[in-house]
C-alpha positions in Angstrom: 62.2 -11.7 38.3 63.3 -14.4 35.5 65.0 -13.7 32.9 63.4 -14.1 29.5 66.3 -16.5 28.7 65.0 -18.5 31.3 61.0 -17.8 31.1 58.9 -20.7 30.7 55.5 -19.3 28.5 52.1 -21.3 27.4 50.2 -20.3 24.2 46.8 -21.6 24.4 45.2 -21.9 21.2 42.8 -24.5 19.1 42.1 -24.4 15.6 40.5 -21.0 14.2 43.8 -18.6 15.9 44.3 -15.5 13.8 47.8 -16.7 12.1 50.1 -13.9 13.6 48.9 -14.0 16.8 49.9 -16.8 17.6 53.0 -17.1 15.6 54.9 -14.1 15.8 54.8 -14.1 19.9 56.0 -17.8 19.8 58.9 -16.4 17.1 59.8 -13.6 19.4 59.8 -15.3 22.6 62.1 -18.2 21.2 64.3 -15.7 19.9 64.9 -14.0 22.8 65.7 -17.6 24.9 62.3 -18.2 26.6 60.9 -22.0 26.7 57.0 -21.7 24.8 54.9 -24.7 24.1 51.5 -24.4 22.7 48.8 -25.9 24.3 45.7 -26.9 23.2 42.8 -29.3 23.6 43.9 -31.2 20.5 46.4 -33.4 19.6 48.2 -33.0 16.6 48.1 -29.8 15.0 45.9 -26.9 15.2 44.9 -24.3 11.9 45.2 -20.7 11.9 43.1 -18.5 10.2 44.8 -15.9 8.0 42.7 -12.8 7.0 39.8 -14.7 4.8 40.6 -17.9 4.7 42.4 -21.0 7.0 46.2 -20.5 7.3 49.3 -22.6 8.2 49.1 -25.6 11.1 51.3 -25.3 14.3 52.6 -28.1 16.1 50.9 -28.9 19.5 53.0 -29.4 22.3 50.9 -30.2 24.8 47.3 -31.1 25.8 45.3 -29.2 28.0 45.5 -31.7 30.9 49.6 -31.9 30.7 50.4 -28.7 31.9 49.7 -26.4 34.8 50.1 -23.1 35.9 53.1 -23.9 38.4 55.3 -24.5 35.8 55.4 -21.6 33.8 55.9 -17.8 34.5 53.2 -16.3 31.5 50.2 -17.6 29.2 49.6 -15.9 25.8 46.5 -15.9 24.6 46.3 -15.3 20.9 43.0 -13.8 18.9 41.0 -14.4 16.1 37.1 -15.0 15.6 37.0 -18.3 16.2 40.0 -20.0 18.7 38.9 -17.6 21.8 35.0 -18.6 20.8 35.9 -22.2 21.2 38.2 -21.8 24.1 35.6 -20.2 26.1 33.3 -23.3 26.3 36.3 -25.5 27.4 35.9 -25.4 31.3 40.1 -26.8 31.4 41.0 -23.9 29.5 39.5 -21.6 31.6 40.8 -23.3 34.4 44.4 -23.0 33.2 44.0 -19.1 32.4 42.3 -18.8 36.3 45.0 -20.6 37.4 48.0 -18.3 36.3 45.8 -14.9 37.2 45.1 -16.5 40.6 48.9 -17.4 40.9 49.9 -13.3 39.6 51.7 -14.7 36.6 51.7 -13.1 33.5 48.6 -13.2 31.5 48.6 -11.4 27.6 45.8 -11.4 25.7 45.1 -9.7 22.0 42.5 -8.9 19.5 39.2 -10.9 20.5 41.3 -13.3 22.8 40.2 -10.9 25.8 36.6 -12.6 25.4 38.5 -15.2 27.7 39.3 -12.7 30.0 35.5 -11.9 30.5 34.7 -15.4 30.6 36.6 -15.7 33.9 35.9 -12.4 35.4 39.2 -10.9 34.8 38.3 -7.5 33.4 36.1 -5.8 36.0 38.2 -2.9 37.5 40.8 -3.0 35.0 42.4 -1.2 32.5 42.4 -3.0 29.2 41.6 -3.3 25.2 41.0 -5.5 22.9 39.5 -5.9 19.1 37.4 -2.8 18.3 34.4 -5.4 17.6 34.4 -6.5 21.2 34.8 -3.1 23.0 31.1 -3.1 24.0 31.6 -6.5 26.0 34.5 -5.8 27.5 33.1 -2.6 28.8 30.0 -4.6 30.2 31.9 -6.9 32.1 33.4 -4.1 33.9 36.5 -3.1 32.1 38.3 0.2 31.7 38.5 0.0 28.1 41.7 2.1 26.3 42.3 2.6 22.9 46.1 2.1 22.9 48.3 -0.5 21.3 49.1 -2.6 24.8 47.6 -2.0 27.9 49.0 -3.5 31.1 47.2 -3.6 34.6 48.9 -5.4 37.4 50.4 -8.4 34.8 47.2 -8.5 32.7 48.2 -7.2 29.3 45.9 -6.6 26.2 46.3 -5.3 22.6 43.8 -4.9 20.3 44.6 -6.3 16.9 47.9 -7.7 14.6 48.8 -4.4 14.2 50.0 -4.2 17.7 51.9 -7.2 17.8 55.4 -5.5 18.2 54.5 -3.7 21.6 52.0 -6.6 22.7 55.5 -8.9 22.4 57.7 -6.3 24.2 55.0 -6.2 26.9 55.3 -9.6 28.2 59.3 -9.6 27.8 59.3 -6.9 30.8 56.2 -8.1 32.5 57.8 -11.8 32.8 61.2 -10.0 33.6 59.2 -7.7 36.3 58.1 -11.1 38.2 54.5 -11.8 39.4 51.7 -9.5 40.4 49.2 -9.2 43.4 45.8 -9.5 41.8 43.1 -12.1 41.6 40.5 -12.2 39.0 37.5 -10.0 39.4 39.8 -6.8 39.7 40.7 -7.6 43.5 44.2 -6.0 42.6 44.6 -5.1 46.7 48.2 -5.7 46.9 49.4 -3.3 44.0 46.7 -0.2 42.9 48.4 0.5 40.4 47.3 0.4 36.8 49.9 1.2 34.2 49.0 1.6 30.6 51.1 2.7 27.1 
């Protein structure tokens, strides 16, 4: 059970990441004394998209490729139209997110980020949300979709848009201070049966 103080957290994100998403989880988490480094494919700098239009850059920390799973207790997975779309053709960063379900780290997902979540079979059998927009594929990849501002299942926490950024951030502060989870992708939660959601 780490203490946030002492939490080590990836955001993964490339260029298209809705604005707050990504940037108010890396605030909070900071704040409250954890380690977080973005990670993305690029070098550099990735742009965020804010409401219409392309947003502010955030500095890259790392490169796909110089960090693993091991390291860290939690990934955070921000939304927006285009990042997740981009991120799901990337066969490292789908390794990476496998990798910390696989391990029963803490994996947090929001607004259309959870299409990452499909991509490695991680919804079937579980309770989750997500953007309204994506509802329909979520539910067809086997998910227990909830209309509620976080949902947790066994480490795996979803929200569904900006909107829900203050209980999405919460969320992982006690699931990182809870410790890891039994459960594998594909909903094979057999150590702990016990969905929660809020």
């Amino acid at each position: 059970m780490p203490n946030i103080s002492k939490a080590k957290v990836v955001i993964l994100a490339t260029h298209g990441f809705e604005q707050s998403e990504l940037q108010v989880p890396l605030e909070r988490l900071r704040h409250a004394g954890a380690e977080v480094v973005v990670v993305s494919p690029e070098k550099g700098q990735i742009r965020g998209w804010k409401e219409k239009d392309w947003g502010e850059s955030v500095n890259v920390d790392k490169v796909l490729g110089e960090v693993s799973a091991d390291d860290y207790d939690a990934i955070v997975l921000p939304g927006g139209q285009i990042n997740p779309d981009l991120l799901r053709i990337n066969a490292q960063a789908l390794q990476l997110i496998r990798d910390f379900l696989d391990s029963g780290k803490v994996v947090a997902a929001i607004c259309h980020a959870p299409w990452l979540l499909i991509e490695v079979n991680a919804v079937r059998g579980r309770q989750v949300t997500s953007y309204k927009s994506i509802k329909t594929d979520m539910v067809n990849a086997g998910g227990k979709w909830l209309d509620r501002e976080v949902v947790t299942d066994a480490g795996l926490i979803t929200s569904r848009n900006p909107g829900d950024l203050e209980a999405f951030c919460v969320k992982i502060v006690d699931e990182i201070e809870e410790g890891s989870h039994t459960r594998q992708r594909s909903g094979q939660a057999k150590g702990e049966q016990r969905p929660v959601s809020h």
